[in-house]
N, C-alpha and C positions, 0 to 999 in steps of 0.2 A: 597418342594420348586421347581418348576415347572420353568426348565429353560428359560432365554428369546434367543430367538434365532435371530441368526445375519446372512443377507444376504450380501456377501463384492463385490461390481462392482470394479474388478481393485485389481493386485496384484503384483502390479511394488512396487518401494522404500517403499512409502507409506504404502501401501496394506501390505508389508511385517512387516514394522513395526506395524501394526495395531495386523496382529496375533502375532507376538512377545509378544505383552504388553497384549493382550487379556488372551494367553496361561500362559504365564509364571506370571499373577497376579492375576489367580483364586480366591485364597483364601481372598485377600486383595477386589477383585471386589463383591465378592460374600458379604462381610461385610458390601458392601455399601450400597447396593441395596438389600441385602434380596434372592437372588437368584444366581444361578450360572449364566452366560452369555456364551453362545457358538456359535461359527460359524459355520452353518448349509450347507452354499454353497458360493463358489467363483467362479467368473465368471474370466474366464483368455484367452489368444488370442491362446494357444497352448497346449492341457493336456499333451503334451508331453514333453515338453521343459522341461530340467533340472532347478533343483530352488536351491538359497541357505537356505531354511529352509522347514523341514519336512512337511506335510503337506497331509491328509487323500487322492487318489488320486478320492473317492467318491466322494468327497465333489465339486469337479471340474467342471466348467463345460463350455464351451465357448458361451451359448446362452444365454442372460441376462434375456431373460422370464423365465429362467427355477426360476430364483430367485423373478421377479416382482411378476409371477403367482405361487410364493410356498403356501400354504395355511396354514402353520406353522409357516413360516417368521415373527416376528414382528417388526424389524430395519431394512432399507437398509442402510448401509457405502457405501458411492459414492466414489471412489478416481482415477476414471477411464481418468478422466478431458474429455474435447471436449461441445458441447454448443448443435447442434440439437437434436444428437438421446439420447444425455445424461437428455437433458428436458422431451424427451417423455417418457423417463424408468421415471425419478422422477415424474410426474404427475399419472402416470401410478399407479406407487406406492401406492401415494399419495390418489388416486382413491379408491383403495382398502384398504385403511384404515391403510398402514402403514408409519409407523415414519422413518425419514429421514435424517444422518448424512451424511454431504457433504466438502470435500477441498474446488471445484468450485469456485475458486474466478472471473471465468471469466461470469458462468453460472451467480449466485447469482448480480454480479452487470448489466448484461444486464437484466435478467427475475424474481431478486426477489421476485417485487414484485406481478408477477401472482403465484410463488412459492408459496409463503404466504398466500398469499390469498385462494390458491385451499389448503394451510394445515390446515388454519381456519373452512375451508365449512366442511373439514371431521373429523375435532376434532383431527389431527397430529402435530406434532413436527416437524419443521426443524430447524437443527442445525448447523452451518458453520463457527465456531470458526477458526478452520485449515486455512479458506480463505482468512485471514489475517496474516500476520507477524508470521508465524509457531506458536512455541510453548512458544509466549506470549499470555497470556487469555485476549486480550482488548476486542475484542466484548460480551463478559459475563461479564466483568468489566463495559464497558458502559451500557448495558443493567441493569444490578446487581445492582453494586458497586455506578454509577452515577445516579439508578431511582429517588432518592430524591433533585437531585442538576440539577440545567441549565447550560450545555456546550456551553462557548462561541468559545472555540477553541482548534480543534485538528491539531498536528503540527506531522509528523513523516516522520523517515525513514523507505520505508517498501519495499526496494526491495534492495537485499544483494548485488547480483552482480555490481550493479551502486556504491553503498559504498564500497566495494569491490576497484573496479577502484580506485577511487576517494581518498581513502587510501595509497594506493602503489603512487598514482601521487603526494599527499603532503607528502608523508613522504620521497620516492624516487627520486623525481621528472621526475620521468619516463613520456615520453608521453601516450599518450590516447591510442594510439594504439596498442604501447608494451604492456601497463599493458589489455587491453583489449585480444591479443593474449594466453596471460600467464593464462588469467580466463576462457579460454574455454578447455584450456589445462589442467586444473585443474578439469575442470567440473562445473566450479562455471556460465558459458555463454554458451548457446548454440551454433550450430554451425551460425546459423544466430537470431545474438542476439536482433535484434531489438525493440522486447514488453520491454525488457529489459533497453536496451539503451537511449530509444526515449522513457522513460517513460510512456508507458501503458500499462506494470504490474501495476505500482504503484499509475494510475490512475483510475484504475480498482477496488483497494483495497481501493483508496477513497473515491469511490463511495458507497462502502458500509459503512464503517465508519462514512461518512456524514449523510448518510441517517438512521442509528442508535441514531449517536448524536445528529442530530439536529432533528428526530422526523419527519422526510420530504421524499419523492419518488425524489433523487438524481438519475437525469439520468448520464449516462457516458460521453454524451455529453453538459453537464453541468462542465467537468471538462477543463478548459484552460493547456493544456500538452505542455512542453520543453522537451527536454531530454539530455543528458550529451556530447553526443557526438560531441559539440561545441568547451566546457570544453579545456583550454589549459595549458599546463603547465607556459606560463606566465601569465595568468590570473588567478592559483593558487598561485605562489609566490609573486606577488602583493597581495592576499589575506592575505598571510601570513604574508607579513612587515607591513600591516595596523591591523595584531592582527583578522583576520579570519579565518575560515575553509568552504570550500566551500562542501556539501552536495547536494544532490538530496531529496530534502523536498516535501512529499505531505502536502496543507495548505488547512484547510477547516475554513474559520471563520463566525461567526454569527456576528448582531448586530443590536439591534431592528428590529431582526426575516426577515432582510434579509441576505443570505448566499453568499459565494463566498467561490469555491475549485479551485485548481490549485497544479499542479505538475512543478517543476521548477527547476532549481540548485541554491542554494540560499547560500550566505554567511552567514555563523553563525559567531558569536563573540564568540572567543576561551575559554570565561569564561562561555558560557552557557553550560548545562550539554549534550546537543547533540552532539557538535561539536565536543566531546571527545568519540561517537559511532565508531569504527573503524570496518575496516576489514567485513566479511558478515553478523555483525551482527543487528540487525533492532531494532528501539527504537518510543516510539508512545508518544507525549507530551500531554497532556491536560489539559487546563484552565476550571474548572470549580467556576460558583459566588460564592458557599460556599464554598468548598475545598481549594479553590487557584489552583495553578502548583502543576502538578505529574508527573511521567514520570515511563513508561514498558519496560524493555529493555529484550531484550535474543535471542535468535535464530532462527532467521526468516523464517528458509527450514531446509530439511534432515529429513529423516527417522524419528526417533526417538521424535526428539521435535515435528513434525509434526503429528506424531502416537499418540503420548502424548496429543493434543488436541483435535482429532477425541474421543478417550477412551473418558476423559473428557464430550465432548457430550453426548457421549455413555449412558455413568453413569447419566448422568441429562434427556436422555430420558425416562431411564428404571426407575428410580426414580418417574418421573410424571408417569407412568404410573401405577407403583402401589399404587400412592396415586388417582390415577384417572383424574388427571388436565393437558393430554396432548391436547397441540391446544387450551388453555386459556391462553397465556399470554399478550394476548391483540395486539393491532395494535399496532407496531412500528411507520410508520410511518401515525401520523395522522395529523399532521399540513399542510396547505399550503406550495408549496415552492416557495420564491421568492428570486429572485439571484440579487445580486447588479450589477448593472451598470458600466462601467470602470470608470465614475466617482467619484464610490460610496467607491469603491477598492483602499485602501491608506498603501500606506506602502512606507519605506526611499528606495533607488536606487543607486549601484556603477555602474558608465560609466568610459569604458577607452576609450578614443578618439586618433587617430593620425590624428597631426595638423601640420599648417606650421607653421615653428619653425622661427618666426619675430615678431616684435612688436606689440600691439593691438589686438593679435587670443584670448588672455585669456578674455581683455573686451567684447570683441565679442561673446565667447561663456557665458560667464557669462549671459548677458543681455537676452540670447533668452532663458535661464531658467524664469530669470525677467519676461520675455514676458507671460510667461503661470504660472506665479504666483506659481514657484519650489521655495525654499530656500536651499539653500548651507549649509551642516555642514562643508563639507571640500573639498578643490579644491589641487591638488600635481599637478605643471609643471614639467617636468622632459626632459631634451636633451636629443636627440641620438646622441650620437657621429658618424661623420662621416656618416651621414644621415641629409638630408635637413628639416627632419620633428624633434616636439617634441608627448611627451606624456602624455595627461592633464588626470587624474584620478580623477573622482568629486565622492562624498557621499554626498546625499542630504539626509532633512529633509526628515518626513513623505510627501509622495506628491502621489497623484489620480493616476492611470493607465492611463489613457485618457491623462491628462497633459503629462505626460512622452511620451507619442506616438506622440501629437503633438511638443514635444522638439525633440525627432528622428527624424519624418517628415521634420523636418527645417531645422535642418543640411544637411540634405542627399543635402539640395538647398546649403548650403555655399561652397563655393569654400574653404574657410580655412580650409574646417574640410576633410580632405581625407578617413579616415574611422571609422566608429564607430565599434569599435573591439569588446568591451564587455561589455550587461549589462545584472546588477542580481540583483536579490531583495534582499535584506540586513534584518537579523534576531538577534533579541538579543543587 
């Protein structure tokens, strides 16, 4: 039994759990696969630095060709993250004829798909489970689980930190900011959280999920991005008396094969099964025509869940390869992609508005919905005491993006309307 050997880029959180589960599930891996699995070379930024897990210090090594150009090598594990020089090691690889397990969720949704492509020409594997929502298996599930069925739509939370917030602010009512301090303090935010915040991580992570589900080359700039830091603590407890939960949703929908993705904070209704995802953990929804609704829920980062879907890979490269079928699994994405139009993009809409609080502001705002053919499910006035304004909260019917922008447009002209505080796409 001639073992397969692993070359690992990156030996940070990740990287550690990767030898962890490698080491410590020999006998369990070696069952799957027919052979033992061992890690041949690590590439790491200092052979000297202290680590917290043993580790040969041969095996070491800080120059990443020592790994692209090994000639025994047959898996690279990427978990090194970064985009330029981390594409030329992988093509490099890739070049040379070997199979490729990658986190990259930054890589994977700007340069998939030449990734791909250059894995096809050489008859390799790339794998990039980890690059989604940690250690929930949806991209082998879409690829796998959904080859026989048509995905109209994928609905998820896929980035912790933002849920994270967004938990302590409705269960706490803490503002954005405190509970934003508290998650860097924790380690759950970086120090300058922005990919985070301002949603692209999680439109990064759409971009590959779309471009699996719907069979299409989703560029990243195909995704319309919001991010949370808007998010107010009275714009959460309005959510909450009208029976919502406000999340950070990436939405990718289909519908007679044109698409629209978008990253947004979007109110859920408290009886759908997302809106009850709390705290860091990430959940991915999807509609498919025969299935119905499913939903993946578990743990979106960290070590271990994360190490747990790299192995995963692992095991499905080393698999193809002793049955001889690496770099056949065909083109993912082979369809046209054509993205709908803001007119084409419909979904229901909460506005909170501050108005002048006198006779006639409510027909007034009413009508200039009328005007662009919105309907109202429900309209709440509501006084401020001891404030000259009131506070009109509308939830419309299903209505187009484009209407909606020319409803905002018009306002910002009315002198009754003083500001439009907040609006969210409404789910469930």
């Amino acid at each position: 039994m001639k073992p397969v050997k692993v070359g690992l880029l990156g030996l940070g959180t990740v990287g550690t759990g990767v030898v962890r589960i490698v080491e410590g599930h020999q006998e369990d891996l070696a069952s799957q696969v027919g052979s033992p699995i061992v890690i041949e070379k690590v590439l790491v930024q200092n052979k000297s630095k202290a680590r917290n897990i043993a580790i040969d210090a041969d095996k070491l090594t800080e120059d990443p060709w020592d790994i692209i150009r090994h000639p025994d090598i047959d898996v690279i594990v990427e978990v090194m993250g970064g985009i330029g020089l981390t594409k030329e090691y992988i093509l490099e690889a890739l070049s040379r004829g070997k199979h490729v397990v990658t986190a990259n969720k930054d890589l994977m949704a700007l340069h998939g798909p030449e990734i791909l492509a250059k894995a096809q020409e050489n008859r390799c594997d790339v794998m990039y489970e980890a690059s989604v929502a940690g250690g929930i298996p949806i991209i082998r599930t879409l690829v796998e689980g959904f080859s026989s069925d048509r995905i109209n739509k994928i609905m998820g939370i896929v980035n912790g930190t933002t849920n994270f917030i967004l938990t302590k602010m409705s269960q706490e009512g803490a503002s954005y900011l405190d509970v934003l301090k508290e998650a860097q303090e924790l380690g759950y935010a970086e120090s300058d959280p922005t990919s985070d915040v301002e949603g692209l991580d999680a439109a990064r992570k759409m971009t590959i999920l779309a471009t699996i589900g719907f069979r299409a080359n989703v560029a990243l700039e195909d995704v319309s991005v919001q991010g949370i830091s808007s998010v107010s603590k009275e714009d959460i407890l309005y959510a909450k008396r009208l029976g919502y939960e406000v999340k950070l949703l990436g939405i990718a929908e289909r519908q007679d094969d044109l698409i629209s993705i978008s990253v947004q904070p979007t109110m859920v209704k408290q009886s759908h099964p997302i809106a009850s995802v709390n705290g860091v953990f990430n959940a991915v929804y999807v509609y498919g025509e025969a299935v119905g609704e499913t939903m993946f829920y578990g743990a979106g980062a960290g070590e271990l869940p994360t190490a747990t879907s790299i192995v995963s890979d692992l095991v499905a490269v080393v698999k193809n390869l002793k049955l001889g079928v690496n770099g056949m699994q065909g083109s993912l994405a082979y369809k046209e992609k054509k993205l709908k139009t803001d007119d084409q993009i419909s979904s229901k809409y909460f506005l909170l508005l501050k108005v002048a609080d006198r006779a006639g502001v409510l027909a007034r705002i009413t009508q200039v919905f009328a005007d662009f053919e919105v309907s109202l499910e429900s309209v709440l006035q509501q006084p401020t005491p001891s404030n000259p304004e009131a506070e009109i909260i509308v939830i419309t019917h299903d209505a187009n993006k484009a209407a909606i922008q020319k409803v905002l447009a018009t306002f910002e002209s009315l002198d009754v309307v003083h500001k439009v505080k907040s609006v969210y796409r409404v789910e469930g």
